[in-house]
N, C-alpha and C positions, 0 to 999 in steps of 0.2 A: 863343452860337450865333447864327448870323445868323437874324433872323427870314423869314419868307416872306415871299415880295412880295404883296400885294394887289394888285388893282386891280380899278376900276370901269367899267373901260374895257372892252369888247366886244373878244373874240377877231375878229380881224381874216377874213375866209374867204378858205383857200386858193386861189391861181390856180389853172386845171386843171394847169400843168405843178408847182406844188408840192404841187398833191394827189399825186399820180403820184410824186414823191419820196416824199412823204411816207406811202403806203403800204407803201413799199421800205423806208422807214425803221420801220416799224409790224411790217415782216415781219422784222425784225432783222439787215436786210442794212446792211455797212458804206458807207461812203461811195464807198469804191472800186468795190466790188460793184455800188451803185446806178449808177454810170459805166456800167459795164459791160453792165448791165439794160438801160438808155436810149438810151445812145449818147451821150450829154451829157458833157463833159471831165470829170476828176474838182475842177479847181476851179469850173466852175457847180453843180458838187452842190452842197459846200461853201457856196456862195454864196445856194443854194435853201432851205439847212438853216438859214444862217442865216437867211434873212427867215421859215423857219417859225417859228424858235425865236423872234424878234422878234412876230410874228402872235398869238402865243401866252404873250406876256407875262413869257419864260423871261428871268433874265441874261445877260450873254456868257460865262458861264464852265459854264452849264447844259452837263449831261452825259446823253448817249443815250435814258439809261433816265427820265429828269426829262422831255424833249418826247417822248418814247411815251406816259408816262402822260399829259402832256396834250393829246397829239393825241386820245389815246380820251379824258378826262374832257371834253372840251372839243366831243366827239362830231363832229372833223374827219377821223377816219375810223373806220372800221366796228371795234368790238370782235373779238377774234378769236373761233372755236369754240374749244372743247377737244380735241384729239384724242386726252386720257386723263382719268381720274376725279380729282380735286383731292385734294391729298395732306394727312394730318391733320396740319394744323401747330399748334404752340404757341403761347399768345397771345404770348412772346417775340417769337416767329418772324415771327409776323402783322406786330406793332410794327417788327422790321427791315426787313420787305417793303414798308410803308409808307413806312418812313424813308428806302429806297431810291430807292423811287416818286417822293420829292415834294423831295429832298436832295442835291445834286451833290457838297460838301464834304465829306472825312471824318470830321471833327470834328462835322459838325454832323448828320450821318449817327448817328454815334456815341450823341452828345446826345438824339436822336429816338428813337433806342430804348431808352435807360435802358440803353447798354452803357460801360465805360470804351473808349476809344477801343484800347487795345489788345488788347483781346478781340473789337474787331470783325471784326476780318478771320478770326478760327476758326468766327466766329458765323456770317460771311457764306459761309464756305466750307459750313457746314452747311447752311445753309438751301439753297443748291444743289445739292448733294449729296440731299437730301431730297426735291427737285423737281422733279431732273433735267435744270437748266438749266444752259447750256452759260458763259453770264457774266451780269451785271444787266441788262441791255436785254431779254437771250430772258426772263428771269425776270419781268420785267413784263410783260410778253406774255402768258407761261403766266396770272400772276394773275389778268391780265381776263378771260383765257377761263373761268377756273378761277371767274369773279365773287370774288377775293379782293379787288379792291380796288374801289373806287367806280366806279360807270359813268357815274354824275348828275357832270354839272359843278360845278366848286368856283369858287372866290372866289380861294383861294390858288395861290400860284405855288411856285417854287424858289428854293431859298436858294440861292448862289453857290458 
């Protein structure tokens, strides 16, 4: 498993025009979408995403739901509400929603939750299903609202 990145290094603060992405991106809208939000081409999004994901200490191969969780652990933008009751999950459950959170590879997704790598995809289909989310980005989303997952800033980053 690739370990996490650490670093010591201070999350960098958003420009206003990447905060403004970067809530687009918080709200679970895709890249294209956010085009479309701003008015901005669909490659300066791209290009906005990446210098967030850079700000933010993610790799280049970090995946949607890895720089949500750390836009909010990283507290570069506002936690979502809830707009339902948080649903009782399994410490299984909790473990994959974590691994999701913090894990762009699937093996190393896998590895994080103590599942064989082939059972993750029925795993991850349930805990969706469960949640009512629509792919892994909305799902971290629901979690923070829901406080599944850490609101306090971490140390750790994304594995690749």
């Amino acid at each position: 498993m690739t370990p996490p990145v650490t670093t010591s290094a201070p999350i960098t603060p958003l420009t206003p025009t990447q905060q403004h992405v970067a809530q687009h991106l918080a709200g679970g809208l895709a890249p294209k979408e956010i085009a479309t939000h701003t008015g901005l081409s669909a490659v300066t999004v791209r290009q906005y995403i990446r210098d967030i994901r850079e700000s933010l200490h993610c790799p280049p191969r970090c995946k949607p739901p890895v720089i949500v969780h750390r836009l909010f652990t990283a507290l570069q933008v506002p936690p979502p509400t809830a707009d339902r009751p948080a649903p009782k999950l399994s410490s299984d459950q909790l473990l994959l929603l974590r691994a999701v959170a913090e894990h762009s590879d699937t093996r190393d997704i896998a590895v994080a939750a103590k599942l064989a790598p082939a059972d993750k995809r029925a795993a991850l289909d349930q805990l969706l299903a469960a949640t009512g989310a629509q792919d892994t980005t909305q799902l971290v989303i629901l979690a923070h609202g829901w406080n599944l997952l850490p609101a306090e800033p971490t140390r750790s980053g994304a594995s690749q």
